[in-house]
C-alpha positions in Angstrom: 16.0 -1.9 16.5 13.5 -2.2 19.2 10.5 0.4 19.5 8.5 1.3 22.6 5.5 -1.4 21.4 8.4 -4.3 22.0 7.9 -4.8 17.7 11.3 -5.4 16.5 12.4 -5.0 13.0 15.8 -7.5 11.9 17.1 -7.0 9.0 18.8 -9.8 7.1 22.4 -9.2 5.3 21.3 -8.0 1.9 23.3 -10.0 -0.3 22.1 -8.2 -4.0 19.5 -10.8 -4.5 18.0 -11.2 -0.7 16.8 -8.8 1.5 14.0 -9.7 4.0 12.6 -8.4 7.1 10.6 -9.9 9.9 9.1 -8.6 12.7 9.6 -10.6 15.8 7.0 -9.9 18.9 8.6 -9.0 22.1 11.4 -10.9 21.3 9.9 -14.4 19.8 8.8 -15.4 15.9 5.5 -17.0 16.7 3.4 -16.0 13.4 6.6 -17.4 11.2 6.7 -20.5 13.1 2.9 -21.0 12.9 2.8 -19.8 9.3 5.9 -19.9 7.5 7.9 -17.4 5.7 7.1 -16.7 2.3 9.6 -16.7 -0.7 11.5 -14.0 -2.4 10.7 -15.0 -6.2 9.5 -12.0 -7.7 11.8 -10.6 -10.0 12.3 -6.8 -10.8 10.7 -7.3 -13.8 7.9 -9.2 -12.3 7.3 -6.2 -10.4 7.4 -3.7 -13.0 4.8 -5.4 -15.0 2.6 -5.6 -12.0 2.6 -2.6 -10.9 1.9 -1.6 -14.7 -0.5 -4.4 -14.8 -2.3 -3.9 -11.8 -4.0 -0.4 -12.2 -5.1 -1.3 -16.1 -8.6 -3.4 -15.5 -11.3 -3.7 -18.0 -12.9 0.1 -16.9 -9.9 1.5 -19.6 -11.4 -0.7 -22.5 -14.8 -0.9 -21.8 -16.8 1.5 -19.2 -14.8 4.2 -20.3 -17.6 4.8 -23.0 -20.4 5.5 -20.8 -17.6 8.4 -19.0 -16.9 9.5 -22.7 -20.4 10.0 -23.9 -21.6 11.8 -20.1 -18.6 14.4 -19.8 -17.0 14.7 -23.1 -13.4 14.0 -24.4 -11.6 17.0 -22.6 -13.3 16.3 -19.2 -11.9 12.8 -19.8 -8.4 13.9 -20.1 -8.2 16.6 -17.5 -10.1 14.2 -14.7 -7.8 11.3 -15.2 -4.8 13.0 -15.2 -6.0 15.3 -12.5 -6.4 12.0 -10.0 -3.7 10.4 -11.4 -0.9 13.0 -11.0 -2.3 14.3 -7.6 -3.8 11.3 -6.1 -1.9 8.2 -7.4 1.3 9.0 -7.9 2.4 10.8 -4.1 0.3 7.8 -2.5 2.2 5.5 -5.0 5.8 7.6 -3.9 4.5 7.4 -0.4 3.8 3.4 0.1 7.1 2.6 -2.0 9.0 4.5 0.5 7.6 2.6 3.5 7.8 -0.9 1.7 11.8 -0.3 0.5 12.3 0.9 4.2 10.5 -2.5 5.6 9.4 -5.0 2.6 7.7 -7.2 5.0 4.8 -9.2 4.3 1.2 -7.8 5.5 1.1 -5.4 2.7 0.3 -1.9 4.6 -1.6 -3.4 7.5 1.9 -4.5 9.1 3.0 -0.7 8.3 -0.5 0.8 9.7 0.0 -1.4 12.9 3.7 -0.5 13.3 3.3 3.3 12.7 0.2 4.0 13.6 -1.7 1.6 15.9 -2.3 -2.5 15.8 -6.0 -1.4 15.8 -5.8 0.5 12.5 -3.5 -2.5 11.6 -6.9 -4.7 12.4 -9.4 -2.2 10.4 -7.2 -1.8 7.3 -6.9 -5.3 6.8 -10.3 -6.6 7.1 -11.7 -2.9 5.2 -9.0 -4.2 2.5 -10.2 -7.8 2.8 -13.8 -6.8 1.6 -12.7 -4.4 -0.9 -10.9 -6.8 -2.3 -13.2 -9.6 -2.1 -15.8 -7.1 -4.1 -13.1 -6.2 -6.6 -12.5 -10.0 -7.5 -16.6 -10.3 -7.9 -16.9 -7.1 -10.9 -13.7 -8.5 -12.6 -15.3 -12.1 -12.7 -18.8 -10.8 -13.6 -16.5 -8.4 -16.0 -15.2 -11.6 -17.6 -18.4 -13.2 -18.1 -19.2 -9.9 -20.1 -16.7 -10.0 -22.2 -17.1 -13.7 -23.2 -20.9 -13.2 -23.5 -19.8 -11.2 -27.3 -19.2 -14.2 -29.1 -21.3 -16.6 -27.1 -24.9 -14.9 -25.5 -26.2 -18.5 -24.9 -24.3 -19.6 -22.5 -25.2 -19.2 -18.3 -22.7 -16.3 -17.2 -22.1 -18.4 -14.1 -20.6 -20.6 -16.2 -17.5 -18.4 -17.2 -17.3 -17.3 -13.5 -16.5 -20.8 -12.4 -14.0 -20.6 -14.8 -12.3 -17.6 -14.1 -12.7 -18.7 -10.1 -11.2 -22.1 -11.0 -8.5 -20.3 -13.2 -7.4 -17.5 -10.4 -7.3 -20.2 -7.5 -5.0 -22.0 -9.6 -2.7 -19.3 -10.4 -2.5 -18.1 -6.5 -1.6 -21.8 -5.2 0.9 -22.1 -7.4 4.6 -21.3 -6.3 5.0 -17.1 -6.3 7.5 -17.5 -9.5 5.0 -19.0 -11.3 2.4 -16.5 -10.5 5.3 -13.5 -11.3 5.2 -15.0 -14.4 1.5 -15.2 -15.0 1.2 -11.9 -14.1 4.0 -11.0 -16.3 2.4 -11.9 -19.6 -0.8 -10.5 -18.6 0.2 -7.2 -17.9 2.4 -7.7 -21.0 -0.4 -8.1 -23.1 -2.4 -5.0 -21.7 0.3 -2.8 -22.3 1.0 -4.1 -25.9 -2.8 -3.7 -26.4 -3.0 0.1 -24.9 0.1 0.6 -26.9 -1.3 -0.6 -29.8 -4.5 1.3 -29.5 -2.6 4.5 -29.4 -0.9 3.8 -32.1 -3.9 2.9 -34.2 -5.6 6.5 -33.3 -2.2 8.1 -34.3 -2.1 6.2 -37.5 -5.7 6.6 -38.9 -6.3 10.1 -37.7 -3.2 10.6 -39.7 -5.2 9.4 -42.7 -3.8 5.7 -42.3 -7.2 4.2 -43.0 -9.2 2.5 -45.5 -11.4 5.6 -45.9 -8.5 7.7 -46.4 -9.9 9.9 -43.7 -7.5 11.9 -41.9 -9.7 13.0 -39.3 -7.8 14.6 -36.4 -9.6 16.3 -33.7 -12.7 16.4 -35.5 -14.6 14.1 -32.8 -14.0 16.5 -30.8 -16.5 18.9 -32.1 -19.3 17.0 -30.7 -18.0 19.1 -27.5 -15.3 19.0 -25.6 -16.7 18.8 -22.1 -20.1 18.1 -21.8 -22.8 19.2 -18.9 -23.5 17.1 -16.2 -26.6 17.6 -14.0 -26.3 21.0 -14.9 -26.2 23.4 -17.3 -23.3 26.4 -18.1 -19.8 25.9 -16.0 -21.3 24.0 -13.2 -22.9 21.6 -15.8 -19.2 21.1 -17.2 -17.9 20.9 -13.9 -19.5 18.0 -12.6 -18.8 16.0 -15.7 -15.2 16.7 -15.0 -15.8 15.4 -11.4 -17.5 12.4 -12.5 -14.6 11.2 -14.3 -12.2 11.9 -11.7 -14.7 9.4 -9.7 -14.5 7.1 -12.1 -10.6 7.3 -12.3 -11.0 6.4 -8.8 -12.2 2.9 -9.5 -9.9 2.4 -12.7 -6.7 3.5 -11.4 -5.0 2.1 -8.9 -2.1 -0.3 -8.1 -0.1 1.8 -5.5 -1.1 -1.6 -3.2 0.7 -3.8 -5.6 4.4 -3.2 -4.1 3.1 -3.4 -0.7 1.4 -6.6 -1.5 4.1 -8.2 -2.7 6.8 -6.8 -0.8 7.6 -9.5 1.1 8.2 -11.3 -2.1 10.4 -9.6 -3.9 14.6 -10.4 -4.4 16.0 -7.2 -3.1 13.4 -5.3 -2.3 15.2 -2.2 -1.3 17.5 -2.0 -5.0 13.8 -2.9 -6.8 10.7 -1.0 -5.2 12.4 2.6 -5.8 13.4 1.6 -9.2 9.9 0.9 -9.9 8.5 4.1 -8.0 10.8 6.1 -9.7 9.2 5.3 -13.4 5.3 5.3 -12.0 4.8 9.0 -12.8 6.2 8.3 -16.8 3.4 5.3 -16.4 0.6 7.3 -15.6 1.1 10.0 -18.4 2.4 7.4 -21.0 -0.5 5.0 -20.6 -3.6 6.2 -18.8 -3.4 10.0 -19.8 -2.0 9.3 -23.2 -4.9 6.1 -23.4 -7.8 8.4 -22.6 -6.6 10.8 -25.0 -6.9 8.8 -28.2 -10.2 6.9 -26.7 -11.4 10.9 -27.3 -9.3 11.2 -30.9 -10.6 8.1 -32.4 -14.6 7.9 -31.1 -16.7 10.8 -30.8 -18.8 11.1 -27.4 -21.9 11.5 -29.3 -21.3 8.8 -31.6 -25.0 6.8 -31.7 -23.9 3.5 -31.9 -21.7 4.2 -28.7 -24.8 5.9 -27.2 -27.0 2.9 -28.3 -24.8 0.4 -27.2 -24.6 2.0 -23.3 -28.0 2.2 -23.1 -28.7 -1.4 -24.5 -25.9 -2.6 -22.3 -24.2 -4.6 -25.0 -21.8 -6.7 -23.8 -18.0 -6.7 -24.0 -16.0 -5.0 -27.2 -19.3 -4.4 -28.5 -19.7 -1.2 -26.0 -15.8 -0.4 -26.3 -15.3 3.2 -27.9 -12.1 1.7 -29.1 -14.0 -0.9 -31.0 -16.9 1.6 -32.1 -14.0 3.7 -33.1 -12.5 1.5 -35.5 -15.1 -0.3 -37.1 -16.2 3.3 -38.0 -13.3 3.7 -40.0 -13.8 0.5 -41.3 -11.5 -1.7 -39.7 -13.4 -4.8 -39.5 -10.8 -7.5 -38.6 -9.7 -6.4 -35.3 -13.1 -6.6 -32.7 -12.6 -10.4 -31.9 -8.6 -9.7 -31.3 -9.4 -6.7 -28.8 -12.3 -8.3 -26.9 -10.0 -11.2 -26.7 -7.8 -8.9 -24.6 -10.0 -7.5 -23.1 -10.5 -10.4 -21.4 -7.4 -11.0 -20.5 -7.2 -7.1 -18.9 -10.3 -8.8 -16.1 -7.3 -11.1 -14.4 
């Protein structure tokens, strides 16, 4: 198929475990001759961990507190599933669609510069480029936080080098090996979401050592807290401010376009996976901030304290505040140690 640019899209026989698209320049295959191709190692349940994977970051476990404690539990709630129902989800529906149609490498610059204009192409990539570049700085200075609860003594810079050293590894590595890095650590924030929620539903269900069957009652600190304001405007930027902070803690849609032009049969996997995104978004991040509200009130002072002390790690989670409350003293260490895991 040849458009009016002279871009032309082939399309190799899609044999149910191959499917791959290059885009040849009027006629010639100068960037895959200079470059190579890349390999199709991702499996489809590679990419359904990533894209789970990839929008749960430490903000979920950790700065969700400050967020909490500002707008309230109910604010919480309705902002996150406001931006993630009406933001993340149709962009999610909307890249998916363009990546199964061409799962070429260049992630949505390629797509930008085909639909669009090269020159869009050009800004997206180097706008990405930075964006990301800042991203990989808070999730490295976000590691060195986490590690700095059980050791404060240690230079920070020293656990960056680490996680730098540690995330150049996994990305020189053959792309199965990364699939499966990636694989068990998005396995392992899901199994810890999961088993957060299932902690709230157990102890505010009286499953605790106080016998406490709590319930809602954290919530009668106030639902949704004023903001800059006081009365219904108050309220209403809290709201807001969550949905801004959703916007940094919830995102992924990039993931499939990233990695499109490593995935075996791209055009059987990526709807598959954009057809369950929508069940992800309400199961884990609505659901998530939900019992984050159930299980730690927003005016709880030792959450309070630990915000404005800036203590690092589990030590300022609302999950963790939450449960050593109840008296639940055991499991601190095993969260922050997956915590950490949520920063790669």
């Amino acid at each position: 198929m040849k458009t009016e640019d002279g871009i032309n899209a082939v399309e190799s026989r899609v044999d149910g475990s191959q499917a791959d698209v290059d885009l040849k320049h009027d006629g010639s295959n100068n960037m895959t001759a200079k470059y190579g191709e890349t390999h199709r190692g991702l499996k489809p349940r590679h990419v359904h961990l990533m894209a789970i994977g990839g929008s749960i970051g430490v903000g979920l476990w950790v700065g969700i507190g400050s967020v909490l404690s500002k707008a309230g539990p109910l604010s919480l709630l309705l902002g996150y599933a406001f931006w993630g129902c009406f933001f993340i989800w149709p962009l999610y529906l909307c890249v998916a669609e363009m990546c199964a149609y061409l799962p070429v490498r260049g992630s949505i610059f390629t797509l930008a510069a085909r639909f669009v204009d090269p020159a869009v192409g050009f800004a997206m990539g180097w706008t990405y480029f930075f964006a990301s570049t800042m991203l990989v700085c808070v999730e490295y200075s976000a590691v060195a936080t986490v590690m700095q609860y059980w050791d404060r003594d240690t230079n920070p810079a020293a656990w960056i080098a680490m996680a730098m050293v540690v995330c150049f590894l996994l990305n020189v590595v053959a792309v199965r090996w990364f699939g499966e890095s990636e694989f068990i650590m998005a396995s392992t924030k899901v199994l810890l979401l999961l088993g957060l929620v299932l902690i709230t539903l157990i102890t505010m269900s009286g499953g605790n050592p106080q016998g406490d069957a709590y319930g809602f009652r954290n919530w009668g600190a106030g639902a949704m807290h004023s903001y800059y304001a006081e009365g219904g405007t108050g309220r209403l930027l809290g709201w807001w401010s969550v949905v801004i902070y959703a916007g940094f803690t919830i995102a992924g849609p990039d993931m499939i376009a990233l990695a499109a032009g490593e995935i075996q049969n791209p055009r059987r996997t990526i709807p598959r996976v954009a057809q369950l995104i929508f069940y992800r978004i309400v199961g884990f991040y609505v659901v998530g901030v939900l019992a984050v509200g159930i299980i730690c009130s927003s005016r709880d002072p030792r959450l309070v304290g630990a915000i404005e002390n800036g203590e690092p790690g589990a030590a300022a989670s609302p999950w963790v505040i939450g449960i050593e409350n109840l008296g639940i003293g055991f499991l601190p260490h095993l969260i922050n140690a997956l915590i950490m895991l949520s920063g790669w």
